[in-house]
N, CA, C and O atoms as a MOPAC input file, in Angstrom:
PM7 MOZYME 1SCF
protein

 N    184.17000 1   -57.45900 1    29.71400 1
 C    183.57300 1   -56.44500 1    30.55700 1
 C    182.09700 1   -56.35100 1    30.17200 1
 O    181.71900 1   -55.92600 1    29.08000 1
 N    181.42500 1   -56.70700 1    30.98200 1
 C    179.85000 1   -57.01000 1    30.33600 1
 C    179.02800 1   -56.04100 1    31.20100 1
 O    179.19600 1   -55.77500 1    32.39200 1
 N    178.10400 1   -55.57100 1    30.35100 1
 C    177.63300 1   -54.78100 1    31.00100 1
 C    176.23700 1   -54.81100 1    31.73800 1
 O    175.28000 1   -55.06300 1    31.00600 1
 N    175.94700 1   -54.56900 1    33.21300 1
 C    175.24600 1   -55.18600 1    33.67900 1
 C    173.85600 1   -54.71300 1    33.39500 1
 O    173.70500 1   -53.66900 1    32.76000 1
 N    172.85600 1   -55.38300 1    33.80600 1
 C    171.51000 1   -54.56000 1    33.47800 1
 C    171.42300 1   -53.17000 1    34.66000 1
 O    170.80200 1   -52.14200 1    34.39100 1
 N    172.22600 1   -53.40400 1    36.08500 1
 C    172.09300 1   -52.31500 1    37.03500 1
 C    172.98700 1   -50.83400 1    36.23100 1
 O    172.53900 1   -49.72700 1    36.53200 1
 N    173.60200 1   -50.86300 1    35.73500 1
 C    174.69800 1   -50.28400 1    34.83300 1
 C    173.73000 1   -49.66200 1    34.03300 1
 O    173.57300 1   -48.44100 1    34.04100 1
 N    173.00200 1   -50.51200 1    33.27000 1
 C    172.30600 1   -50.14000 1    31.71600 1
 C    171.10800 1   -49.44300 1    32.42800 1
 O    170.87100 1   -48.34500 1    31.92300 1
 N    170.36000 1   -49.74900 1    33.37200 1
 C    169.45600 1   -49.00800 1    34.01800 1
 C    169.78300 1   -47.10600 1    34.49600 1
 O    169.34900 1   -45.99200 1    34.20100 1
 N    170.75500 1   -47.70000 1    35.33600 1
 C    171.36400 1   -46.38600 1    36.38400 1
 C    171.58400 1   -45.19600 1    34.43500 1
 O    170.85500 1   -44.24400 1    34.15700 1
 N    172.56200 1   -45.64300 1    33.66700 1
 C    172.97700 1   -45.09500 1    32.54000 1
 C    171.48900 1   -44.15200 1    32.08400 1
 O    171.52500 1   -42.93300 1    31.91100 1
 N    170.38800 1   -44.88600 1    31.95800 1
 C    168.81500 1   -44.27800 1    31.33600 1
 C    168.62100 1   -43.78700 1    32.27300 1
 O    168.50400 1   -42.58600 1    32.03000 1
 N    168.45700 1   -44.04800 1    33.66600 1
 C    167.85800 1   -43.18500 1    34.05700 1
 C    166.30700 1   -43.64200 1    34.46800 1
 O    165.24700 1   -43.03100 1    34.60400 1
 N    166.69000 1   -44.92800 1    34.58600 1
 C    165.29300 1   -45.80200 1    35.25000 1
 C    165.70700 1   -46.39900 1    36.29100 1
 O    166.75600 1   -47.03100 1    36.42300 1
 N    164.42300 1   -46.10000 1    37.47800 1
 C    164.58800 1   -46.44400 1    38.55500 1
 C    164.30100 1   -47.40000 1    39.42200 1
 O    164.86400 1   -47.84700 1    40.42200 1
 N    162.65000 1   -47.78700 1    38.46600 1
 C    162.44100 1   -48.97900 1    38.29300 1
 C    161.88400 1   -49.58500 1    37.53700 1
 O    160.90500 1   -49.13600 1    36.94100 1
 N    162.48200 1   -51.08000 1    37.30700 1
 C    162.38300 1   -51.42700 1    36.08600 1
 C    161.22700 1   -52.99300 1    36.22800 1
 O    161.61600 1   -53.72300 1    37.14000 1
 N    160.23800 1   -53.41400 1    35.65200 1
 C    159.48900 1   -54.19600 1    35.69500 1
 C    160.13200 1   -55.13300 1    34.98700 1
 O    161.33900 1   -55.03300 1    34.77000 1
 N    159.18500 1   -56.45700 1    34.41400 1
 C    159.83300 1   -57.10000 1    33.92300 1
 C    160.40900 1   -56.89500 1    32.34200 1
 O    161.52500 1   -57.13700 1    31.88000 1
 N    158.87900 1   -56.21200 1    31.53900 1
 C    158.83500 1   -55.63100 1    30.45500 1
 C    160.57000 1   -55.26600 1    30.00900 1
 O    161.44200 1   -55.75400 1    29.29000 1
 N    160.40300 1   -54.13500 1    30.91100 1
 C    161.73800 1   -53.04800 1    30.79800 1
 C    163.30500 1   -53.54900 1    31.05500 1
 O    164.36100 1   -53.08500 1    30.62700 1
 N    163.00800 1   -54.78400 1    32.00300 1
 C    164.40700 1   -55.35500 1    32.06500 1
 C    164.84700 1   -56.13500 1    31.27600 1
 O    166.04400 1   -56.36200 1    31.10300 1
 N    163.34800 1   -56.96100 1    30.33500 1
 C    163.76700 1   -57.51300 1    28.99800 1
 C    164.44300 1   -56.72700 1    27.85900 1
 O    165.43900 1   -57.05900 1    27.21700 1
 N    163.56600 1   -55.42500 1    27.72400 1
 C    164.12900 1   -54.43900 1    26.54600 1
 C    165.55900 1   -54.19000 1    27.26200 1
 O    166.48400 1   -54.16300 1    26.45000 1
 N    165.76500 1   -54.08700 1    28.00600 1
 C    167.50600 1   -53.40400 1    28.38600 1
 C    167.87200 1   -54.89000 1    28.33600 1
 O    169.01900 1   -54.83800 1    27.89200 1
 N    167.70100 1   -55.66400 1    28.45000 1
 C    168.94700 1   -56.99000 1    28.40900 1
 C    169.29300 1   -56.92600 1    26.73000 1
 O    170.37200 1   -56.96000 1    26.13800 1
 N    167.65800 1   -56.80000 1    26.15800 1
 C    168.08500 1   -56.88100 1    24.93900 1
 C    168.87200 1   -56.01500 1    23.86400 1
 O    169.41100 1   -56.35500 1    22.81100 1
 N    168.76500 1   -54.88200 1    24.43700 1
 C    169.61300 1   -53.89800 1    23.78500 1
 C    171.13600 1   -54.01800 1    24.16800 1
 O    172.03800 1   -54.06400 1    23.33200 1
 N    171.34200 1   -54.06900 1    25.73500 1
 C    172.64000 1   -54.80300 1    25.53300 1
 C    173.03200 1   -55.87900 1    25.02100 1
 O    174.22000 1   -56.06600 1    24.76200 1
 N    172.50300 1   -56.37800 1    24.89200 1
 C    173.00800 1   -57.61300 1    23.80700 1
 C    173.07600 1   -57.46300 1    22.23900 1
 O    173.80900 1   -58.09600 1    21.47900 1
 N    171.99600 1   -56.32400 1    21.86300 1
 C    172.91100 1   -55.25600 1    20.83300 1
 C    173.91800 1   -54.62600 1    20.73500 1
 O    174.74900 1   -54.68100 1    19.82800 1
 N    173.91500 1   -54.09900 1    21.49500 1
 C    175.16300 1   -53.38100 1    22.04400 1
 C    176.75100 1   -53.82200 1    21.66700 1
 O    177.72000 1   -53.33600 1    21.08100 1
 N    176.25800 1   -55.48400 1    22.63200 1
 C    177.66700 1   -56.18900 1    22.02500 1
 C    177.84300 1   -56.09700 1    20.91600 1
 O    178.77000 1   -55.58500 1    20.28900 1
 N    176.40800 1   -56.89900 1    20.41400 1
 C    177.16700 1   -57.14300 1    18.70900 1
 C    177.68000 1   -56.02300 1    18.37100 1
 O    178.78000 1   -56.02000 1    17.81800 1
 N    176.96000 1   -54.77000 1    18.64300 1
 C    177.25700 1   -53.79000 1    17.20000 1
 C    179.11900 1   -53.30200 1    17.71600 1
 O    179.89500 1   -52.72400 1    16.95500 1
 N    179.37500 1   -53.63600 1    18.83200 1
 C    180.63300 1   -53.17600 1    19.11100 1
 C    181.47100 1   -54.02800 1    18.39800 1
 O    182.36600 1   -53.47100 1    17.76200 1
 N    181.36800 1   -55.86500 1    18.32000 1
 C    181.85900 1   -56.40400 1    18.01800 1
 C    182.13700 1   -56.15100 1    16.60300 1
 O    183.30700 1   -56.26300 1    16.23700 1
 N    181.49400 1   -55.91800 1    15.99400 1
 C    180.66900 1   -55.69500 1    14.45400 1
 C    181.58800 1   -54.31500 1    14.01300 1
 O    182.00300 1   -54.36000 1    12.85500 1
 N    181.92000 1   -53.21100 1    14.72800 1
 C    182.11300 1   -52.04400 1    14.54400 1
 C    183.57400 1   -51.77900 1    14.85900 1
 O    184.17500 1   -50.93100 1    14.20000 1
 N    184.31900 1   -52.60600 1    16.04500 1
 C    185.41900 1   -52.56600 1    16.16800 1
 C    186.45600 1   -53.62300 1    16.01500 1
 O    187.60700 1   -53.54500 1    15.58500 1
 N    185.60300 1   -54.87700 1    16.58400 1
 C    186.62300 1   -56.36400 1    16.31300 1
 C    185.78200 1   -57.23500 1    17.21400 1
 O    185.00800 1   -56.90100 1    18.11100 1
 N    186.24100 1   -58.88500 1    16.59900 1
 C    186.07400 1   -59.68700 1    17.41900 1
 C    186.15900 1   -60.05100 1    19.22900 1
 O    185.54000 1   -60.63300 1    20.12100 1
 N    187.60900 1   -59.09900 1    18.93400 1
 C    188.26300 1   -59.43100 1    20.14400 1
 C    188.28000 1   -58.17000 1    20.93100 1
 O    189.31300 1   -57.78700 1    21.48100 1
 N    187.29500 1   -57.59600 1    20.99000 1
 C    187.63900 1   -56.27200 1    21.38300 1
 C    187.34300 1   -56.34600 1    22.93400 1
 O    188.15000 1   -55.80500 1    23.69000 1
 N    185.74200 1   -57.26600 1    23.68000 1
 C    186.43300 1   -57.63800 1    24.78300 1
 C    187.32000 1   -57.53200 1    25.42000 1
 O    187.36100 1   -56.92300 1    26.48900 1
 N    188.67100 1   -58.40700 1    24.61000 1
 C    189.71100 1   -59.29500 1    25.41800 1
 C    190.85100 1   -57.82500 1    25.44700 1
 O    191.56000 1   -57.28900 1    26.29800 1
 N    190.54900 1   -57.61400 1    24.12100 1
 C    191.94700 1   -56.50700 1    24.16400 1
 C    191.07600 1   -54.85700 1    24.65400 1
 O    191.30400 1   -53.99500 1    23.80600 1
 N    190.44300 1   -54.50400 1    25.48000 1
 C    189.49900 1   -53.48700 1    25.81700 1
 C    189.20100 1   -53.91900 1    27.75000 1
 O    188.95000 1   -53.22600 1    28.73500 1
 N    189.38700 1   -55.29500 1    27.53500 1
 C    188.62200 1   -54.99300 1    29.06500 1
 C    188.78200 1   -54.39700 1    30.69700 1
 O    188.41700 1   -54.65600 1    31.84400 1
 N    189.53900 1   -53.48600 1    29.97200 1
 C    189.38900 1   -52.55500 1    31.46000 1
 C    189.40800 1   -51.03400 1    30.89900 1
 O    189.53100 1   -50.17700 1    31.77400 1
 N    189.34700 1   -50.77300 1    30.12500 1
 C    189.30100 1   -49.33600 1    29.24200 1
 C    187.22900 1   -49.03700 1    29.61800 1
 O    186.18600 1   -49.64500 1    29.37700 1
 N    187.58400 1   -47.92500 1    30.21300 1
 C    187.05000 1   -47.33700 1    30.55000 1
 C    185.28400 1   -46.30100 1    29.19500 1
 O    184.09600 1   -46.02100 1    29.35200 1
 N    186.40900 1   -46.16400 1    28.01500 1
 C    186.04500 1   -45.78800 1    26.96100 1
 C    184.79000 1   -47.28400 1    26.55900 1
 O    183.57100 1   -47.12300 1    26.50100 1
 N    185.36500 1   -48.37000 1    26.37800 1
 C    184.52300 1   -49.29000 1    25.86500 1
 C    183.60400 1   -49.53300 1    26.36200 1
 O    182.58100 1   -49.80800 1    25.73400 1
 N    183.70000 1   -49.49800 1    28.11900 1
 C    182.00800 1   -49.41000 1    28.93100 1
 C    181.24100 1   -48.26600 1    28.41400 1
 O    180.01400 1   -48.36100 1    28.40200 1
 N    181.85500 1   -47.11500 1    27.95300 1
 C    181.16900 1   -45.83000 1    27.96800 1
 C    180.06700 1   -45.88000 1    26.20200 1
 O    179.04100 1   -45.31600 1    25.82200 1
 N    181.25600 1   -47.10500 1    25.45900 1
 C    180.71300 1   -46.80700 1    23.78000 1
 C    179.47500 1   -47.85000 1    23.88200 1
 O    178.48800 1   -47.88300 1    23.14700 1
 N    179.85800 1   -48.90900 1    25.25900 1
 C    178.73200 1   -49.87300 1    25.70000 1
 C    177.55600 1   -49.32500 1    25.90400 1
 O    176.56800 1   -49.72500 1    25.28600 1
 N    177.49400 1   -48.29200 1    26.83500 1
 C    176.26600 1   -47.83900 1    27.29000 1
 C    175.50300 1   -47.07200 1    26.10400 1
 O    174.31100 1   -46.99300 1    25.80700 1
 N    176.74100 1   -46.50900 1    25.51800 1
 C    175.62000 1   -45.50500 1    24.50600 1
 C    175.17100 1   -46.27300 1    23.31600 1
 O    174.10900 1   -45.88200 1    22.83200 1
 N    175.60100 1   -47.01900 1    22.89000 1
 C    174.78100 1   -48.48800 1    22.08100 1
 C    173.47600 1   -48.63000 1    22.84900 1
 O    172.45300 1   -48.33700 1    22.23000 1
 N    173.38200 1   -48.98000 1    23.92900 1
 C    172.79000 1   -49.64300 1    24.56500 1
 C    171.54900 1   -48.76300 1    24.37100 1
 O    170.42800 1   -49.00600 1    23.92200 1
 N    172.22600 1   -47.47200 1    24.94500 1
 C    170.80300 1   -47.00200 1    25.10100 1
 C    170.19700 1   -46.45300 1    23.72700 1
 O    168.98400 1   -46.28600 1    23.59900 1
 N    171.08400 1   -46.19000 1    22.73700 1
 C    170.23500 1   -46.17400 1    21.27100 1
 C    169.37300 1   -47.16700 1    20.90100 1
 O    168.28800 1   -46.95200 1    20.36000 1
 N    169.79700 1   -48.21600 1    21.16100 1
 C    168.91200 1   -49.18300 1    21.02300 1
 C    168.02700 1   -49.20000 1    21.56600 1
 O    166.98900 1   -49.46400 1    20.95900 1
 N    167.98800 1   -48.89600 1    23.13400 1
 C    167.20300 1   -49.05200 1    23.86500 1
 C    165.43800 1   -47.55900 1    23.44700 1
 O    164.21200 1   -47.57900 1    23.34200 1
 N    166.38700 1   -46.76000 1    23.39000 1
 C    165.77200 1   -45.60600 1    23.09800 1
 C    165.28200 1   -44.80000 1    21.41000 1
 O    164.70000 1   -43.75200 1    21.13100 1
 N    165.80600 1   -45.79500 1    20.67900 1
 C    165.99000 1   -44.83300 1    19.53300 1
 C    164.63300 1   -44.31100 1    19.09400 1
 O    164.51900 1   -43.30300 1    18.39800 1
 N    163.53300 1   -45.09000 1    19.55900 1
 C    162.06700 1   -43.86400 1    19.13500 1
 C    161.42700 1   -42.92900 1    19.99200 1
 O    160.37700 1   -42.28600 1    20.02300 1
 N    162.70900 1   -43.13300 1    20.85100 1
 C    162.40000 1   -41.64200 1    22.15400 1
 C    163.37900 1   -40.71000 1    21.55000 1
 O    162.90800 1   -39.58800 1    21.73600 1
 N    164.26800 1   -40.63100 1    21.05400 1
 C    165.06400 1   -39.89800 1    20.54600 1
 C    164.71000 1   -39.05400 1    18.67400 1
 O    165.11200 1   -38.03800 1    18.10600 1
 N    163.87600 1   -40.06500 1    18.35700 1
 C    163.18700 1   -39.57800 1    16.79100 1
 C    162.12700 1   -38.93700 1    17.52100 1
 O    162.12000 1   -37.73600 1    17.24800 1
 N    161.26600 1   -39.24200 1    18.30600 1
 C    160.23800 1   -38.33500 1    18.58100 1
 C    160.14000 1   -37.18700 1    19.44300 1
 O    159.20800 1   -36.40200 1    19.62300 1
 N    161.31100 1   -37.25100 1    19.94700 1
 C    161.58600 1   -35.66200 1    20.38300 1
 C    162.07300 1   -34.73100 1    19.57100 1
 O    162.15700 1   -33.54200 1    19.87700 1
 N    162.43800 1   -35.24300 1    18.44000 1
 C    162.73200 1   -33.93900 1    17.87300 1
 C    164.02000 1   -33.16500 1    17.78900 1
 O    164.34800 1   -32.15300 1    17.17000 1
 N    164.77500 1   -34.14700 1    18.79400 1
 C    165.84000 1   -33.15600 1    19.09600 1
 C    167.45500 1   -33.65800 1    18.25600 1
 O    168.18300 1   -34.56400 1    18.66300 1
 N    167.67300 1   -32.92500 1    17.21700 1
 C    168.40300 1   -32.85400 1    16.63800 1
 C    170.05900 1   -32.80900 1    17.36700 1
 O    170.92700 1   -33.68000 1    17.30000 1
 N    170.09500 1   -31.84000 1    17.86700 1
 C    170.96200 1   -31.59400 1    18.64400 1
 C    171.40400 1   -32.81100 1    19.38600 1
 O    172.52900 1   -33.28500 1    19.22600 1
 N    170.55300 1   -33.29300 1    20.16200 1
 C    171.06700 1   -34.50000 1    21.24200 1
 C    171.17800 1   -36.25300 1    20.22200 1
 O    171.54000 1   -37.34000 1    20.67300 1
 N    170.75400 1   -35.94700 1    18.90900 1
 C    171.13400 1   -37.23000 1    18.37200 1
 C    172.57500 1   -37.22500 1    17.61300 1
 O    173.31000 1   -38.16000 1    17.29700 1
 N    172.73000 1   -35.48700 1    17.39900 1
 C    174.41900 1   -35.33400 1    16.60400 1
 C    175.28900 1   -35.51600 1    17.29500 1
 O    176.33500 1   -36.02400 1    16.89100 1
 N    175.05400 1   -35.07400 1    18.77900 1
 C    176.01400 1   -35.24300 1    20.01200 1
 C    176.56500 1   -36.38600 1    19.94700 1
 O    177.68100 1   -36.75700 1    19.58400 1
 N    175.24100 1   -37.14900 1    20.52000 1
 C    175.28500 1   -38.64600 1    20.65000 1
 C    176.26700 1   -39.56300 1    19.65900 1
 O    177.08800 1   -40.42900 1    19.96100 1
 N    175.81400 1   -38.96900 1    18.18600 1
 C    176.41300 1   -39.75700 1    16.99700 1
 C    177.73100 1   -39.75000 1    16.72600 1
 O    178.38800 1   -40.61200 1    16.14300 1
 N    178.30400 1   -38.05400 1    17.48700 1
 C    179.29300 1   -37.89400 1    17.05400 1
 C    180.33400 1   -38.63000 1    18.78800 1
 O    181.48700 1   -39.06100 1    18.81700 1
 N    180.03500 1   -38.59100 1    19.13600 1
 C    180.51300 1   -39.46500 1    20.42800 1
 C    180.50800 1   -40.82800 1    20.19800 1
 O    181.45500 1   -41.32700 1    20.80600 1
 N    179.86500 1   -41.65300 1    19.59200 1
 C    180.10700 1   -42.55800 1    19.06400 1
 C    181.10100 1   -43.02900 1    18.45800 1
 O    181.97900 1   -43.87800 1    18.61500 1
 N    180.58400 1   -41.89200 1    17.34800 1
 C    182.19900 1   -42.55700 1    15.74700 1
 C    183.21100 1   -41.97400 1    16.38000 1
 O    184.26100 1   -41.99000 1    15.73900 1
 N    183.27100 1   -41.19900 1    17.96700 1
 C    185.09600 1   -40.64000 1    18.03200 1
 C    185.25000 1   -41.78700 1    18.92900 1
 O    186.45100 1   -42.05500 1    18.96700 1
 N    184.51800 1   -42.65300 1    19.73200 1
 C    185.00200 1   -43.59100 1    20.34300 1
 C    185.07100 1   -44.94100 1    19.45600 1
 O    185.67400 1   -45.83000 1    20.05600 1
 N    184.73900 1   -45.20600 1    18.55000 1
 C    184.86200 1   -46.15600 1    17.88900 1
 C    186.07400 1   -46.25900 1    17.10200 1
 O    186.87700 1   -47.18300 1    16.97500 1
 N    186.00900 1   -44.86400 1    16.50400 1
 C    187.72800 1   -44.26100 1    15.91500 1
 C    188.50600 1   -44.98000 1    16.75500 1
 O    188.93800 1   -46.10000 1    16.48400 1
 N    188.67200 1   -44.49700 1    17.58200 1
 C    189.89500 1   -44.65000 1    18.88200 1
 C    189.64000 1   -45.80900 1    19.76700 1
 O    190.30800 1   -46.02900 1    20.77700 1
 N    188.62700 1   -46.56800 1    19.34900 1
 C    189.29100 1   -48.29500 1    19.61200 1
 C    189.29600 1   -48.97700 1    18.33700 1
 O    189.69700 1   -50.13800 1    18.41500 1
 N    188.98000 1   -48.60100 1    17.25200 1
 C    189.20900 1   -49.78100 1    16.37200 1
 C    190.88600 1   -49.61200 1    15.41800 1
 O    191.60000 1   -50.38500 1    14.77900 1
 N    190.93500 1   -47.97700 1    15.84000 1
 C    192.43600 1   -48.34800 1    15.62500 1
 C    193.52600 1   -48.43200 1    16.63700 1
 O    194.68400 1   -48.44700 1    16.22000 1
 N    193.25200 1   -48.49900 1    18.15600 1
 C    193.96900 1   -49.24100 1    18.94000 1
 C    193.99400 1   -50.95600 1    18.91800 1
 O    194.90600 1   -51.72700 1    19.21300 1
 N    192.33900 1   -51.26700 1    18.35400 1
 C    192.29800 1   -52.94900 1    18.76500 1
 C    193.45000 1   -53.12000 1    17.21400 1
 O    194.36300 1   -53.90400 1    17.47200 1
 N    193.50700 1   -52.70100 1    16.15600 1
 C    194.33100 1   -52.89600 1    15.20200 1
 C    195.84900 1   -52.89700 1    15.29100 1
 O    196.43900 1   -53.76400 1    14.64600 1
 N    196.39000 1   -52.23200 1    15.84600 1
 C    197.60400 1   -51.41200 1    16.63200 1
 C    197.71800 1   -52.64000 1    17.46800 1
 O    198.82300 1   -53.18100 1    17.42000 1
 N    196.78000 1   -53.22000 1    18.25600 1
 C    197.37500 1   -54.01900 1    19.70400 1
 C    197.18100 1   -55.24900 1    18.98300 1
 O    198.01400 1   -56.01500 1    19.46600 1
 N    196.37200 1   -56.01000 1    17.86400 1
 C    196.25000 1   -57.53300 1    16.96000 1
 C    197.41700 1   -57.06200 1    16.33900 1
 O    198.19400 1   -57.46800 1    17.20400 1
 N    198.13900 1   -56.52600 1    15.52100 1
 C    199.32200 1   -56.29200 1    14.78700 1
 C    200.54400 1   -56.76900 1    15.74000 1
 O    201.41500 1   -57.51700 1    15.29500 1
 N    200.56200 1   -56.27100 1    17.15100 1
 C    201.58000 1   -56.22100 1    17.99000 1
 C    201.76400 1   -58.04200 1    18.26700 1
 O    202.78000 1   -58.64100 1    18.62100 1
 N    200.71100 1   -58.46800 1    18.03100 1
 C    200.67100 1   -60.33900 1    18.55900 1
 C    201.97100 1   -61.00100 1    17.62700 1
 O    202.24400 1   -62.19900 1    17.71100 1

């Protein structure tokens, strides 16, 4: 389930994107992957791809990456704990389903 750059755009909140900007969002999704891969499993793809949750832990990778010195320079505490803590509960709850569903093989 890959996530598209129209996806990673619409998600920020850019409307339009030059070339600059469509490089930084390709490239953050392509962070994105790794750090999912990295954070939950190899295979998390294969055993994830229609879960709804994993596009959602996609985007918000994405856009940390994409964003993370818009987010230190605002200041805003609040919207980076949110963020953080939305993270580790979706990561919770696929890395011990992708464990749960590789066990079941």
């Amino acid at each position: 389930m890959a996530l598209t750059i129209e996806e990673a755009l619409n998600f920020l909140g850019i409307d339009y994107a030059d070339d600059m900007i469509t490089a930084n969002v390709r490239d953050a999704i392509q962070v994105a992957d790794a750090v999912l891969i990295g954070s939950v499993g190899d295979d998390v793809f294969s055993y994830f791809a229609d879960d709804s949750r994993l596009k959602h832990l996609q985007k918000l990778y994405m856009a940390d990456a994409y964003q993370e010195r818009t987010l230190q320079a605002s200041g805003s505490g609040k919207t980076i704990n949110a963020h953080r803590y939305q993270v580790q509960t979706l990561e919770l709850q696929l890395r011990t389903e992708y464990q749960r569903k590789k066990a079941e093989i």
